[in-house]
C-alpha positions as CSV (number, residue, x, y, z in Angstrom):
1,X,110.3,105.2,80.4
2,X,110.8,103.2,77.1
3,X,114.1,105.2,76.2
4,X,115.2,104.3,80.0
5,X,114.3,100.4,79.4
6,X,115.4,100.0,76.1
7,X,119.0,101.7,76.9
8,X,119.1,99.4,80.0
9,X,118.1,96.1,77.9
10,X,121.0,97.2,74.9
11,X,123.7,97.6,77.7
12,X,122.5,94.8,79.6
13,X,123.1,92.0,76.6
14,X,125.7,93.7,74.9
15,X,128.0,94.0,78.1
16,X,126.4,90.2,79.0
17,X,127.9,89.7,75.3
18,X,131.2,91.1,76.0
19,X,131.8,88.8,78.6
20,X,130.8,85.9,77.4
21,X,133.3,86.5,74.5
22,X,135.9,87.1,76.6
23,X,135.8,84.1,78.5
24,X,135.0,81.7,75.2
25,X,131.5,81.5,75.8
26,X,129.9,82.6,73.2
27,X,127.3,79.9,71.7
28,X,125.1,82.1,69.3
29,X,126.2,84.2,66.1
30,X,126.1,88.1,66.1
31,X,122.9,87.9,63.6
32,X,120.9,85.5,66.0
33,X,121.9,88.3,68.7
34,X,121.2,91.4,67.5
35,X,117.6,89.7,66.4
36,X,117.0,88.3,69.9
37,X,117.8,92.4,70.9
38,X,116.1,93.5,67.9
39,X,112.5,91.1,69.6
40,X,113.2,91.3,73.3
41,X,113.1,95.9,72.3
42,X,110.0,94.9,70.2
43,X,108.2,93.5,72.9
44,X,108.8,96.4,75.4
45,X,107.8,99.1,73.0
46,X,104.3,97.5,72.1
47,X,103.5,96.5,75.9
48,X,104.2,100.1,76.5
49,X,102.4,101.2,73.5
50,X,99.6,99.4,74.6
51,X,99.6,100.5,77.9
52,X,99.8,104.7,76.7
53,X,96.5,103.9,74.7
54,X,94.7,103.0,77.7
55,X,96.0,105.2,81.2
56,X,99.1,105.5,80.7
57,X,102.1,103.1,82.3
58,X,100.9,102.6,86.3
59,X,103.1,103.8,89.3
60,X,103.0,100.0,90.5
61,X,104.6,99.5,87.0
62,X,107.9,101.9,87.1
63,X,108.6,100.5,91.0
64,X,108.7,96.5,89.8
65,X,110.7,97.7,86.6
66,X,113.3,99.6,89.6
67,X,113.2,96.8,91.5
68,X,114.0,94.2,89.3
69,X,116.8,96.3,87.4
70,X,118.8,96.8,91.3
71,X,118.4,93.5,92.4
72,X,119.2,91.5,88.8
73,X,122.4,93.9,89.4
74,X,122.7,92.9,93.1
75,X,122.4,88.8,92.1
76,X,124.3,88.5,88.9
77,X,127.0,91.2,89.3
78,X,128.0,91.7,93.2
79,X,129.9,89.3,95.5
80,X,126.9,89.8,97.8
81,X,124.9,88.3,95.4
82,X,127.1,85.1,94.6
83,X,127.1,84.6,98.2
84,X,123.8,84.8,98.3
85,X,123.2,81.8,96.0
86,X,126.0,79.8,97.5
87,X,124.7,79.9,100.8
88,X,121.2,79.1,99.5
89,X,123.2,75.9,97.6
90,X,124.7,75.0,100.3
91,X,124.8,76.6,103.9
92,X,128.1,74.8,104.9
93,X,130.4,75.1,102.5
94,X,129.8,78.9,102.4
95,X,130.8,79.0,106.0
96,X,134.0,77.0,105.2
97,X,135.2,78.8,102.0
98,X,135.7,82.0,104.4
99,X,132.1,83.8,103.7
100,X,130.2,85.4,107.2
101,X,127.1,83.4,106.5
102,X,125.5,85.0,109.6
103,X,126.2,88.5,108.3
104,X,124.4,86.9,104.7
105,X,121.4,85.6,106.5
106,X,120.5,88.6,108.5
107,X,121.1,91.0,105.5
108,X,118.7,88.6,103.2
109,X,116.3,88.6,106.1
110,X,116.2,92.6,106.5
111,X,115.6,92.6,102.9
112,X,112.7,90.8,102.6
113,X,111.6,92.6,105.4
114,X,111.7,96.3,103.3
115,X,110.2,94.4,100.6
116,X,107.7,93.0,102.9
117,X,106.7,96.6,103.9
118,X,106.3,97.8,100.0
119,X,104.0,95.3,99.1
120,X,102.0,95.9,102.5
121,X,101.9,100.0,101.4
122,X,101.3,99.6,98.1
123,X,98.7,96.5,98.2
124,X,97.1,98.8,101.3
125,X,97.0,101.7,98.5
126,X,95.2,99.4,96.1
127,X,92.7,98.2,98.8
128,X,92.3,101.7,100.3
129,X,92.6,100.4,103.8
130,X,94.7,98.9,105.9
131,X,93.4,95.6,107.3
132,X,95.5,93.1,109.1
133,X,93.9,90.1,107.5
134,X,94.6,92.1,103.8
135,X,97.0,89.8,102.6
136,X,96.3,86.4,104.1
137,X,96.7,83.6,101.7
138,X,99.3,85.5,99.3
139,X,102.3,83.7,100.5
140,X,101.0,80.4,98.9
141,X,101.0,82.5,95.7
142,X,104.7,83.9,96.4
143,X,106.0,80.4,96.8
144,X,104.8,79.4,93.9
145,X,105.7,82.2,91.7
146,X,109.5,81.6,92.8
147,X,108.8,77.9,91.5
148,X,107.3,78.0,89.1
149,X,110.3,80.9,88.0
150,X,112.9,78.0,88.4
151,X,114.0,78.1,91.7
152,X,115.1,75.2,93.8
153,X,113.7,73.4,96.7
154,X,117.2,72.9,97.7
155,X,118.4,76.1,96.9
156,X,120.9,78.0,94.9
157,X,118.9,78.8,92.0
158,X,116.6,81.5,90.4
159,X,116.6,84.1,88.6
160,X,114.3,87.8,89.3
161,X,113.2,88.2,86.0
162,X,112.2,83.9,86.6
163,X,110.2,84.8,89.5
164,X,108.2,87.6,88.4
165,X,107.4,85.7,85.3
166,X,105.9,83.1,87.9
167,X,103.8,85.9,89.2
168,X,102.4,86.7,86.4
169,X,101.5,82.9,85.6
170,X,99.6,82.9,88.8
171,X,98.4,86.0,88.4
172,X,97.0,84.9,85.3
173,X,95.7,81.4,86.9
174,X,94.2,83.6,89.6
175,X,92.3,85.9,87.4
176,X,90.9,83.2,84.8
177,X,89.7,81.2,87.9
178,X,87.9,84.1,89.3
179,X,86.6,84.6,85.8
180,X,85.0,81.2,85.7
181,X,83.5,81.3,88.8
182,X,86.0,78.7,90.4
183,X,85.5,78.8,94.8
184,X,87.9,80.3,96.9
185,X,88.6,76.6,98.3
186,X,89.2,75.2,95.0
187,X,91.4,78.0,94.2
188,X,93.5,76.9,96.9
189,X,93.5,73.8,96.0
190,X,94.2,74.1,92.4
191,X,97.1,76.8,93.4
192,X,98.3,73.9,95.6
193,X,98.5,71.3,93.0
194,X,100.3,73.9,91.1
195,X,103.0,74.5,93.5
196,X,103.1,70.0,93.7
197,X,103.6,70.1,90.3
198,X,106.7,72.8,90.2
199,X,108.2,71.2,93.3
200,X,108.3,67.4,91.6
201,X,109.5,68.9,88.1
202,X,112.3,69.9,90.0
203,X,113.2,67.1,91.9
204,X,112.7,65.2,88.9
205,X,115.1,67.2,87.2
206,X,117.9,67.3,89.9
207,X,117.7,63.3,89.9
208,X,118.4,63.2,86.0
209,X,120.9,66.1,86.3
210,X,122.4,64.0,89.1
């Protein structure tokens, strides 16, 4: 597992390297790059380590790692996935520049459908049944997560690796309120204020941008 993700990260940022240098975009020197490899390999091999020492890596684990390896792929390095984020910027123009925008919306919508079904299995394997009502409340949670990972009210932006990095803030929100003792009504409404928050930053921002 750490052999597969360090040989991934290595060919990720030194292909990611190449190009920038052959379109003239390089901003940062080759000793300030091989040390941002040098931490970003460091941090994967103690999270690992850490994780041997106690059960091992989890199942749940190696799945999010293959899913946000295909679909960085799919989004930074296919056509689909530029015309993904150009119909999420801006629906019209798409159509006009020549792209089937119906084709795009019913492919993302099958999508999210398979991943849909995954998390129902696998959060149905963690619960040991299979209730209906099991995951009521989590798509307040999702939407904020994709937020608070940088994506756009308006569309167009995000990244994967921004997204699960907003799980894991409000996975970590959601555990430390739990912790304390915090209601279930005012972990709403805290979650809600959280999402406010994300939303206005980034308005805010587009205005000054703008």
């Amino acid at each position: 597992m750490a052999i597969i993700l360090v040989s991934f990260i290595v060919f990720y940022e030194v292909n990611r390297r190449k190009q920038d240098f052959k379109y003239g975009l390089i901003t940062t020197s080759l000793n300030r790059f091989v040390a941002k490899l040098v931490i970003e390999i460091g941090i994967i091999l103690f999270i690992l380590y850490w994780l041997s020492l106690y059960k091992g890596v989890p199942f749940i684990l190696i799945i999010l790692t293959i899913l946000v390896i295909f679909y960085t792929f799919i989004t930074q390095k296919t056509t689909l996935g530029r015309s993904i984020y150009a119909f999420g910027g801006n629906e019209r123009a798409t159509k006009l520049s020549g792209i089937n925008t119906n084709r795009i919306f019913f492919l993302v919508y099958v999508n999210m459908g398979i991943l849909a079904a995954l998390a129902g299995i696998i959060f149905s394997g963690r619960l040991n049944a299979a209730a209906p009502s099991a995951g009521s409340g989590l798509e307040l949670d999702a939407i904020a997560s994709c937020y608070i990972g940088g994506a756009s009210a308006s569309g167009g932006v995000g990244t994967i690796i921004g997204a699960i990095i907003g799980g894991l803030v409000m996975g970590i929100l959601n555990n430390g309120m739990s912790i304390m003792g915090i209601g279930i009504d005012w972990q709403q409404a805290i979650k809600g204020m959280v999402l406010l928050v994300a939303v206005a930053f980034d308005i805010i921002s587009r205005k000054k941008k703008g």
